[in-house]
KOLFIMI-327626 format. One record per residue (C-alpha): residue number from 1; residue in three letters; x, y, z. Coordinates in steps of 0.02 Angstrom, whole numbers, plus 50000, padded with zeros to 5 digits. Last residue first. Layout:
<nodes>
<node NUM ALA <X Y Z>>
...
</nodes>
This chain:
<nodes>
<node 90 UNK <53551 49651 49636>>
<node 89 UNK <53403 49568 49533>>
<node 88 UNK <53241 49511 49603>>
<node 87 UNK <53223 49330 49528>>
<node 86 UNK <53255 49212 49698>>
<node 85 UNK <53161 49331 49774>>
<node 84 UNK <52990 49321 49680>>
<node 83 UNK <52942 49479 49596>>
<node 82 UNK <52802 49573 49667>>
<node 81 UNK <52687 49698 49544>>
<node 80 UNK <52545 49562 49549>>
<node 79 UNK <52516 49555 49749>>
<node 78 UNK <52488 49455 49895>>
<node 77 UNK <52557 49508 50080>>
<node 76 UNK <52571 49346 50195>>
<node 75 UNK <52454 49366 50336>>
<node 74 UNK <52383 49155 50308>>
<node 73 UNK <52204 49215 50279>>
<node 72 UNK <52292 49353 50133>>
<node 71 UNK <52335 49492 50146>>
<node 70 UNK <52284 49610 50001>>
<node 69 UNK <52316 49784 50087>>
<node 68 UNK <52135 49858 50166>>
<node 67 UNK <52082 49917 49991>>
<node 66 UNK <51977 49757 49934>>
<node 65 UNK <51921 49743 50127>>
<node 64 UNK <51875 49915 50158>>
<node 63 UNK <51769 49915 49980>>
<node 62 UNK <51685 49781 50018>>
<node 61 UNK <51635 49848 50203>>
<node 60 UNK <51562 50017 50121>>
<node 59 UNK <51465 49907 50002>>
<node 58 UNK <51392 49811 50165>>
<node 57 UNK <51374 49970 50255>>
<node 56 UNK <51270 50034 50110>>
<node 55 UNK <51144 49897 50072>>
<node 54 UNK <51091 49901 50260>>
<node 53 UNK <51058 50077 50262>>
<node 52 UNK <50970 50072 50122>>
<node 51 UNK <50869 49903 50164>>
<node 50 UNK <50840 49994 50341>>
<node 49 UNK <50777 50146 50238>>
<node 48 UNK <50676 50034 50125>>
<node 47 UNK <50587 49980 50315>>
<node 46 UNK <50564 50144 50368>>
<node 45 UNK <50474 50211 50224>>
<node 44 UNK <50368 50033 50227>>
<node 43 UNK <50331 50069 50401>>
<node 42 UNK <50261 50251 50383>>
<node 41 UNK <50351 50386 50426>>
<node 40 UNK <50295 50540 50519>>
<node 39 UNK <50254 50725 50465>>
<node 38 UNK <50080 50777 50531>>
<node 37 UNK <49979 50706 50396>>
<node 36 UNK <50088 50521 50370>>
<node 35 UNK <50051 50516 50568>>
<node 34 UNK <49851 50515 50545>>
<node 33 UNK <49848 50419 50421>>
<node 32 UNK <49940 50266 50506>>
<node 31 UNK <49849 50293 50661>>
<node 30 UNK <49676 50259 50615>>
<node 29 UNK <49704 50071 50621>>
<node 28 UNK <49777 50094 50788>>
<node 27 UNK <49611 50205 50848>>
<node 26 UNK <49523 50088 50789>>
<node 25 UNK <49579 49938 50852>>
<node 24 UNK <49573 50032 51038>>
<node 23 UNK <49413 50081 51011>>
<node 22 UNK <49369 49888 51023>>
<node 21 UNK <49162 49874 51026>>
<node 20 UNK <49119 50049 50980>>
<node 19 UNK <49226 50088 50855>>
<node 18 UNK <49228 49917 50785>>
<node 17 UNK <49039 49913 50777>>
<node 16 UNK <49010 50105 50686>>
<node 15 UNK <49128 50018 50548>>
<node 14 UNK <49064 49860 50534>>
<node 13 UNK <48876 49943 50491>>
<node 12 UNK <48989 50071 50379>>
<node 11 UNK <49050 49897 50290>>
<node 10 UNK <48884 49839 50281>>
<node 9 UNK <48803 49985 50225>>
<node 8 UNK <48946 50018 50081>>
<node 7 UNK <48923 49825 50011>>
<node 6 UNK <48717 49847 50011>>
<node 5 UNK <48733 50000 49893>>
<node 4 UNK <48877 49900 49793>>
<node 3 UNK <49037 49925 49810>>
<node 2 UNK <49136 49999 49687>>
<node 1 UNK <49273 49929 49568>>
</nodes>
């Protein structure tokens, strides 16, 4: 959808205003270009990173705590290949 011939004057007519009236605005709403040009990330790159990150450190905690030995909250040692004692032969 395109803007109309009295759309694109107004918005340049904003434009030329917020450069002169808060540079700093501009220059901060500029930025985000400018960086993805010379190399840098933008915030929703480093945001899915932080998700990534995030994602794997839980996984990597799962799998610590299903391998880490089976003990259970009270430190006794649970598992399906034990016999009780009072069956263990010899």
């Amino acid at each position: 959808m395109s803007l109309s011939p009295e759309e694109r004057r107004a918005l340049e007519e904003l434009e030329r205003r917020l450069i002169v009236e808060a540079p700093e605005l501009d220059a901060l709403l500029a930025a985000p270009a400018d960086r993805e040009a010379s190399g840098g990330r933008s915030v929703l790159q480093v945001w899915c990173m932080l998700v990534l990150l995030t994602c794997a450190v839980f996984m990597m905690g799962v799998v610590v705590l299903l391998t880490s030995g089976g003990t259970g909250c009270s430190g006794l040692r649970v598992s399906s290949c034990e016999q009780p004692v009072s069956t263990r032969e010899g």
